[in-house]
N, C-alpha and C positions, 0 to 999 in steps of 0.2 A: 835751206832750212824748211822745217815740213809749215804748213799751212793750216792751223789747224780748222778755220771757219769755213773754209769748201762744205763741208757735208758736214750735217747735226744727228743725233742719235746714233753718237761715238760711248763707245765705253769710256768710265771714268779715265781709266790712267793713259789716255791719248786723247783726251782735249773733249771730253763727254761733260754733261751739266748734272748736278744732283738732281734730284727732283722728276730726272724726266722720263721714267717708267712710268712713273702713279701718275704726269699730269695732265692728260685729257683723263681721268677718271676723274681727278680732284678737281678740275675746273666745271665739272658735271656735278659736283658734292656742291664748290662754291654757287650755283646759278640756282640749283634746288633751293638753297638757303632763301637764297637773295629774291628769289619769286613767292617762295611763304613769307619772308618779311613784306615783301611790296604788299603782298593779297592781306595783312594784319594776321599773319596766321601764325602757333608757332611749331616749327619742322619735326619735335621732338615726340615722337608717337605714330606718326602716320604709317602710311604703309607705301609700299614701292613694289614692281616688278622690274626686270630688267634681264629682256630678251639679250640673249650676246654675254658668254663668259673670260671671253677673252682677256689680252691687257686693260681694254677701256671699260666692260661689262665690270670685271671680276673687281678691279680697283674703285669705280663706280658704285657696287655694292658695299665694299670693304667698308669706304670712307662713309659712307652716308652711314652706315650701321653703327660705326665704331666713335665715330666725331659730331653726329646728329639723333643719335637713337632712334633712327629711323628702318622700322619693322620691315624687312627685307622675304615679304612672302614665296618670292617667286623667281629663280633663273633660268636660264635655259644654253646650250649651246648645240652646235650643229646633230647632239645625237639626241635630242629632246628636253625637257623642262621638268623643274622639279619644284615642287606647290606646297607649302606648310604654314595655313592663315596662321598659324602661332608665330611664323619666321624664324629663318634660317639662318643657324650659325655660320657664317660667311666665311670667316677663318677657315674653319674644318672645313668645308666645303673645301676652298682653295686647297688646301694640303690633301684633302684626297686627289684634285685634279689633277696634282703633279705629280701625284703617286701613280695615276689612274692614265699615261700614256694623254696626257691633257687635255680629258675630258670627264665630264659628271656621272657620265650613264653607269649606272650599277650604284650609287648613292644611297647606303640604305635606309636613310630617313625621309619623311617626306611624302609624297604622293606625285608618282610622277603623269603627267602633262604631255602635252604637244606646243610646239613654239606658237602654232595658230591662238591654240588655247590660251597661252601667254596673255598675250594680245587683248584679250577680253576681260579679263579680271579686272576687279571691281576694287581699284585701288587709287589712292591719292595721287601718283607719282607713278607713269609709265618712262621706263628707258630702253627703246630701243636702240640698242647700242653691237649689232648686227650686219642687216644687209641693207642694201636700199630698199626701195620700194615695196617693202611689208606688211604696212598700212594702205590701201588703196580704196577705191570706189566699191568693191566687193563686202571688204568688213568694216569700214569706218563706221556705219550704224552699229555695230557690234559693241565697238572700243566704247569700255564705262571707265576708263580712269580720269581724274580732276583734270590733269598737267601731263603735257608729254613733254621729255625733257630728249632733244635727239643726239645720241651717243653715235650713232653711226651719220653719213654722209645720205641724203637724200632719203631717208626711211619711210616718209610718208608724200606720197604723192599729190599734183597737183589737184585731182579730183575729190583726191580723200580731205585735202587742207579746207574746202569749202564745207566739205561735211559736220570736219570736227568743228568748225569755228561754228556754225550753224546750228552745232549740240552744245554752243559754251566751254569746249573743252581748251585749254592755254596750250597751245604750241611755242615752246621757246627753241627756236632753228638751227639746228646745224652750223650755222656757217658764227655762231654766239653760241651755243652750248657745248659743241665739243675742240673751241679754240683753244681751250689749255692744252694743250700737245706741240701746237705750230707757235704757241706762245711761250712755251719752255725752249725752242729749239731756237727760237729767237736769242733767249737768257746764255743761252750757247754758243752760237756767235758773237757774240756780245761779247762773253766770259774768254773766246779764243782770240779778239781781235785784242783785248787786253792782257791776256796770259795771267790773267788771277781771275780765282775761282771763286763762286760764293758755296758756302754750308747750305745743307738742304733749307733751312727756317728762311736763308736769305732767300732766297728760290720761291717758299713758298708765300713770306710775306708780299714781294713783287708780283707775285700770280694772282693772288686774291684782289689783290688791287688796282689790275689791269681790269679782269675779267667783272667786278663788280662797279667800276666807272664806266666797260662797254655796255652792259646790262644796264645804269642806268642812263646813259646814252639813249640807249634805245629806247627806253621807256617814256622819256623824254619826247619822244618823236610819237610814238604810239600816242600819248595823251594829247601831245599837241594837234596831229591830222586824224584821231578818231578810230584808230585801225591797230591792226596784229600786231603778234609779236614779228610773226615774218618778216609783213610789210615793210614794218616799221626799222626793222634791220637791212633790208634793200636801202631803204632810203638814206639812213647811216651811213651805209657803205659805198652808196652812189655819187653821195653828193662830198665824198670822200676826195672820189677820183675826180669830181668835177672841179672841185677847188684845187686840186692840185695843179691838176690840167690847165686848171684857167693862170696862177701863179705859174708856169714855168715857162708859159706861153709857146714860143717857137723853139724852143730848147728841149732837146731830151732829155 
C-alpha cells in the first residue's frame, strides 16, 4: 500500500496538505503582523518591498496586501523590479505573471527598478524573499527600511547583520520567518500518517499558531539576554537540541 508521508509537497489527490502553496508566504504575513504588534504598532497602512516574486515573494505580497492592508510599493524578480510609492495591485501583477512566461518584466504600470534598487527603499517592511546573500557589507549602509522580514534562506549576511543592527534596523531570521512552508509540510505528514485531511482554515488556523508562539518564543529570549532577533533564535533553537540530547541521553 502506498506510503504517503515519505515526501511533503504532494498534490492534493495523492496525500498533498491544503494550505501548502501559500505557506511560507503566509507564515511571512503571520511574523509581519506579530512584529508590528510586539513594536505597539498597527500593520494596516505601512508600506513593504519585497525583492523575490516567486511562490514565497508573490504570496508574501498577496497576503500582506489583501489580509493586512499593507501598501505593497515594490517587487521585483530575476528580470528587474517594479516601484509604485502609491502600491501595487498584487493580484494583477500575479495574473500578468502567469500570463507573461512567469515573470513581471514588461508590467505596464509602475516605475521600473533594479533588484539593487529594491533594497534601498525607504519602507516599513523589507522582504527579501530571493537569493541569499543580497544584503552584505557593500550596501547594508544603504538599506532604509524599519524590519527586515527574511523570505528567502540566508539573505543577509554575517557582516551586513552587525550593520543593520548597528542602524536599529529588526531583523527577524530566516530560520523564524520563512518556517511556514517546512511547517505546513509537517501538517502533511501528520495529515498522511493519519489518512484524514484537514480543510485549508484547519491548516491555517494551526499555522498561525505555531509560528506566533515560535515568535514569541523567541522574543522571550531576546528580552531576557538583551539581544536580536537572530540571536535570540539561535538560542531557541540550541537549547532546543540540547534538552533533547540531554533527555535521551545514550539512546538515539
Amino acid at each position: 500500500y502506498p506510503a504517503l508521508g515519505v515526501v511533503t509537497g504532494k498534490p492534493l489527490e495523492i496525500g498533498g496538505s491544503a494550505g501548502r502553496n501559500e505557506a511560507t508566504g503566509r507564515g511571512i504575513r503571520i511574523i509581519a503582523e506579530e512584529v508590528m504588534n510586539y513594536l505597539g504598532k498597527n500593520i494596516k497602512g505601512i508600506t513593504a518591498a519585497v525583492q523575490g516574486f516567486g511562490n514565497v515573494g508573490s504570496f508574501a505580497a498577496l497576503l500582506l496586501s489583501e489580509e493586512c492592508n499593507v501598501k505593497i510599493v515594490a517587487v521585483s524578480d530575476v528580470t528587474g523590479g517594479i516601484y509604485d510609492p502609491e502600491g501595487l495591485n498584487i493580484k494583477e501583477l500575479i495574473e500578468y505573471r502567469d500570463k507573461n512566461h512567469g515573470v513581471i518584466e514588461g508590467y505596464p504600470k509602475g516605475e521600473k527598478i533594479t533588484n539593487e534598487e529594491l533594497l534601498e527603499l525607504d519602507v516599513d517592511i523589507l522582504v527579501p524573499a530571493a537569493l541569499e546573500n543580497v544584503i552584505t557589507d557593500k550596501n547594508a549602509d544603504k538599506v532604509r527600511a524599519k524590519i527586515i522580514i527574511e523570505g528567502a534562506n540566508g539573505p543577509v549576511t554575517a557582516e551586513a547583520d552587525e550593520i543593520l543592527h548597528e542602524k536599529g534596523i529588526i531583523t527577524v531570521p530566516d530560520i523564524l520567518a520563512n518556517a511556514g512552508g517546512v511547517t505546513v509540510s509537517y501538517f502533511e505528514w501528520v495529515q498522511d500518517l493519519q489518512w484524514y485531511f484537514w480543510d485549508i482554515e484547519d491548516v491555517r488556523r494551526a499555522l498561525a499558531r505555531i509560528m506566533k508562539k515560535a515568535f514569541y518564543d523567541v522574543v522571550k529570549v531576546k528580552e531576557q539576554y538583551n539581544t536580536d532577533f537572530r540571536t535570540a533564535a539561535y538560542i531557541v533553537a540550541i537549547d532546543r537540541v540540547y534538552s533533547a540530547t540531554k533527555l535521551r541521553g545514550i539512546y538515539p
